[in-house]
N, C-alpha and C positions, 0 to 999 in steps of 0.2 A: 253258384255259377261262377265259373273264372272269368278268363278271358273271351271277348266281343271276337271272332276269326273273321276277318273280310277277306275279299279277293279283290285284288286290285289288279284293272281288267291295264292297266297300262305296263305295268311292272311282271306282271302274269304272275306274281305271287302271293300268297297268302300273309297276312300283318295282322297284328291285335289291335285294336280301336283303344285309343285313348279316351275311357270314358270318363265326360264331367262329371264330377260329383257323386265318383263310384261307390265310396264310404257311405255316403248319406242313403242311396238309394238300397245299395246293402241291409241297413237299418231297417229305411221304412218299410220296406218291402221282404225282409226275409226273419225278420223278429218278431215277435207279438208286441211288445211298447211301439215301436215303428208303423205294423201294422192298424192298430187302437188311432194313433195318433193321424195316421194319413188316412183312416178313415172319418175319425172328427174334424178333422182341419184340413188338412194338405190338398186332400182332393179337389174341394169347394172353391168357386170360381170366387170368393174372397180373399184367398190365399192369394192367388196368382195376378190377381190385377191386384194385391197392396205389393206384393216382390216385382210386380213390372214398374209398377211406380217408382218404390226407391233405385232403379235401374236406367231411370227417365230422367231423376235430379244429376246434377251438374258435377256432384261430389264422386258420382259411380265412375268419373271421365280415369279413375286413377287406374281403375281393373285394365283399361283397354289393353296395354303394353303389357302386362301379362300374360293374359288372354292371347293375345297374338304371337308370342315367345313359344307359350307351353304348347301350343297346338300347330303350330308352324304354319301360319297363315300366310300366305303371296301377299304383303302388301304392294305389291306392283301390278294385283290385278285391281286394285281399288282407282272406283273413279275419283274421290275425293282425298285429300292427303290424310293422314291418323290425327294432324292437330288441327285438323275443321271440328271433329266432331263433341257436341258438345254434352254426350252422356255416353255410360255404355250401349246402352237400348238402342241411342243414334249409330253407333260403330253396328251393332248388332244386322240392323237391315237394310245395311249400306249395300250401294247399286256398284258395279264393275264395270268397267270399260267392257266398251261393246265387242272389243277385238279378246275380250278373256273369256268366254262364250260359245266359241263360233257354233249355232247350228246346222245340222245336216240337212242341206234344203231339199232334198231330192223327195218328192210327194210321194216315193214308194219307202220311204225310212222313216221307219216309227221311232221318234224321240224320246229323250228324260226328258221331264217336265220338273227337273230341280235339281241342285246337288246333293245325293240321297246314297242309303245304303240299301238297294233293293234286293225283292226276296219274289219272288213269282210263283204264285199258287193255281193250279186247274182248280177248277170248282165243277163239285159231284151237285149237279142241278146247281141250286142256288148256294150253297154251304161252299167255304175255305175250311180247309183242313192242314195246319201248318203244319209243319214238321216240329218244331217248336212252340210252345204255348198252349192254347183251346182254338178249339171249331167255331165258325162264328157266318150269320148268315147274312146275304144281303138284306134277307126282309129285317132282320135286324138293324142292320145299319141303317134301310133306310125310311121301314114303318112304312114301304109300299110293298104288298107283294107283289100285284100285276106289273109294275116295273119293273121289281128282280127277276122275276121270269123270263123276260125278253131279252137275262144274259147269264139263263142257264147254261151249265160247259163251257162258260166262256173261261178269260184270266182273269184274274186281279191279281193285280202288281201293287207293291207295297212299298212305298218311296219313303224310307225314314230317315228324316231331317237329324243328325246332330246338332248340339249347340255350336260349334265350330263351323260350321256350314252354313252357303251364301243360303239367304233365307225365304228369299225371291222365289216364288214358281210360274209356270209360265203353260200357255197352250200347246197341245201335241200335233195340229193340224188345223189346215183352213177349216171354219166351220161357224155352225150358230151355236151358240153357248145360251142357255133355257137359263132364267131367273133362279138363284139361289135361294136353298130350303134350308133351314138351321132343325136341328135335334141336339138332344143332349145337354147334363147336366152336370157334367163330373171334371177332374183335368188330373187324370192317374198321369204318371210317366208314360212313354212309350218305348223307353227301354228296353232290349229283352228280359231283363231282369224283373221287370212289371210284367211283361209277357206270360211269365212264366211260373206266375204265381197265383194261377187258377182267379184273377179278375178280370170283371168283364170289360175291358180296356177302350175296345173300337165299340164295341155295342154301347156303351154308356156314356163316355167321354164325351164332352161339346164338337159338335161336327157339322159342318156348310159342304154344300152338297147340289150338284146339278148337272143334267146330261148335256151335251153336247154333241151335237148332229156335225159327224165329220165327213167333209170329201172322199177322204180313203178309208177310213179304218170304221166305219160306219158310226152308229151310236154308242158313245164312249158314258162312261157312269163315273163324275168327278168329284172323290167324296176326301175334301180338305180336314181334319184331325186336330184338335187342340189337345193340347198335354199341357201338365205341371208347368208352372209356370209363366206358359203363355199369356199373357196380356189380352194382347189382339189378333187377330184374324182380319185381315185388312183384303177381300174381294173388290179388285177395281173398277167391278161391273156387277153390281150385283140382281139388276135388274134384268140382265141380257146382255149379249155383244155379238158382233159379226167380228170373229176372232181370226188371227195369221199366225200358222205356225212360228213355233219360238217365243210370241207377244209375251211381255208379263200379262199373268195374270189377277197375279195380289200378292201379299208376301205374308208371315207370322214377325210377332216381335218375341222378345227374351224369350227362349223356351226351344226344348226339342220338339218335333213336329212330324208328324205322317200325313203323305198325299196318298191315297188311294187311286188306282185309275181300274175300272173293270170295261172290258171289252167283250164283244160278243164272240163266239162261237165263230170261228171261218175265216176271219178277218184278219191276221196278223202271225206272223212265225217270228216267237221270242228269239234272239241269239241264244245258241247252244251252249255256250261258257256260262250263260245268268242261270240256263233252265238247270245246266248240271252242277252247279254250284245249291240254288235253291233247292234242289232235290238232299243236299247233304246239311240243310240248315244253315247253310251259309251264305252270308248278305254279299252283295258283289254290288261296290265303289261304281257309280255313275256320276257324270256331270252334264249339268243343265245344256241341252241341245243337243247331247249326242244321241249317236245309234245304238238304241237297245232292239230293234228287230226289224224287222221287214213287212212289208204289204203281201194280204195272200192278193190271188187273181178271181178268189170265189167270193161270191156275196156275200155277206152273214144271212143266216138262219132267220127266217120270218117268224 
């Protein structure tokens, strides 16, 4: 695989993604010693919490200014200055002034729920079928069937976090947010390049997961993604919450990350630029609050 192509909906053009750690993931994922090796070790949620850890000590505080150079970070959107922070991990799920954010309030404007590279799939009943990668089903992800049913035809949009990105996600709409369900055992990348190498990435990967009964957009299916590296998965509610569009939600530490959101049937008209971009395999640049589509005026499908 070459280059990551985004569409950058500000610029209206096409850019390659600066992938961390493109050498390494090359290896593990497109070699056979790579392969051997991320299947014995890498995967396993030991790997990820000992590399989150040495990312948490004090000595990691040296990566930051790097880090921030190679990937051309805003530090002016940050709410704390670069020498508060006392590890990288810390810099990593650092919070932004509220004014670097702004979301779209208007109750008929379906939001991002993170700074992500989205990809937007219809779903033939319950199954995604990427243009990219394997097929992969809700009952899969979520070892409910009678719930994936109730968002057969619907979307699922695929919010993938790079490591460069604020790491914060957040709620799409006023609503009630249902107790958080955890599955999964695995922390492959989520990469396209782990995509795309016939593993089962979202079906097996560690993943927290709960519906949320929205105002507008009816019942939304919120299924948060661990990857390589990841540490933690921090749900700021994980019992329940009476939620407001834009709220944080929870954030990931060290690690790139996928938000899943699936909606039902009837309910939402994606912007045309994401749909015809995901139609060609191509991720299209979102940031946390904005307008990725619209409110339909029809109910969803019972």
């Amino acid at each position: 695989m070459g280059d990551i192509t985004l569409y950058n909906r500000q610029s209206k053009e096409l850019e390659n993604e600066l992938v961390a750690g493109k050498a390494f993931l090359d290896f593990i994922y497109k070699t056979k010693p790579g392969l051997i090796l991320t299947e014995l070790v890498l995967k396993k949620r030991f790997f990820s919490l000992l590399y989150g850890n040495l990312l948490k000590k004090p000595s990691s505080k040296s990566r930051i200014s790097k880090f921030i150079n190679e990937h051309k970070i805003d530090i002016n959107e940050l709410l704390d200055p670069v020498a508060s922070f006392k590890s990288f991990n810390d810099f990593f799920i650092r919070k932004l002034k509220d004014t670097a954010r702004p979301v779209a309030s208007s109750p008929d404007i379906l939001i991002s729920p993170a700074d992500a590279r989205l990809s937007v799939y219809k779903l033939e009943l319950d199954t995604v079928i990427p243009v990219k990668g394997q097929k992969f089903s809700l009952t899969q992800l979520t070892n409910d069937q009678a719930l994936s049913e109730k968002y057969h035809n619907g979307y699922c949009l695929v919010f993938r976090l790079a490591p460069p990105d604020y790491h914060r996600f957040g709620y799409i709409d006023e609503g009630v947010q249902g107790p958080i369900i955890k599955l999964g055992d695995y922390y492959h990348s989520v990469n396209p390049v782990a995509l795309e190498s016939n593993l089962p990435v979202f079906q097996r990967n560690y993943r927290e997961y709960c519906e949320i009964k929205t105002e507008n957009f009816g019942d939304v299916l919120d299924i948060d993604v661990g990857a390589m590296g990841v540490s933690k998965m921090i749900q700021n509610h994980p019992k329940g919450w009476n939620c407001k569009k834009g709220e944080e939600k929870g954030y990931f530490e060290f690690g790139g990350s996928t938000t899943i959101l699936i909606l039902q049937s009837g309910v939402a008209e994606i912007d045309r630029d994401i749909l015809e971009y995901s139609e060609k395999g191509i991720e299209t640049i979102v940031k946390y609050g904005s307008a990725i589509g619209k409110k339909l005026s029809t109910e969803p499908k019972k």
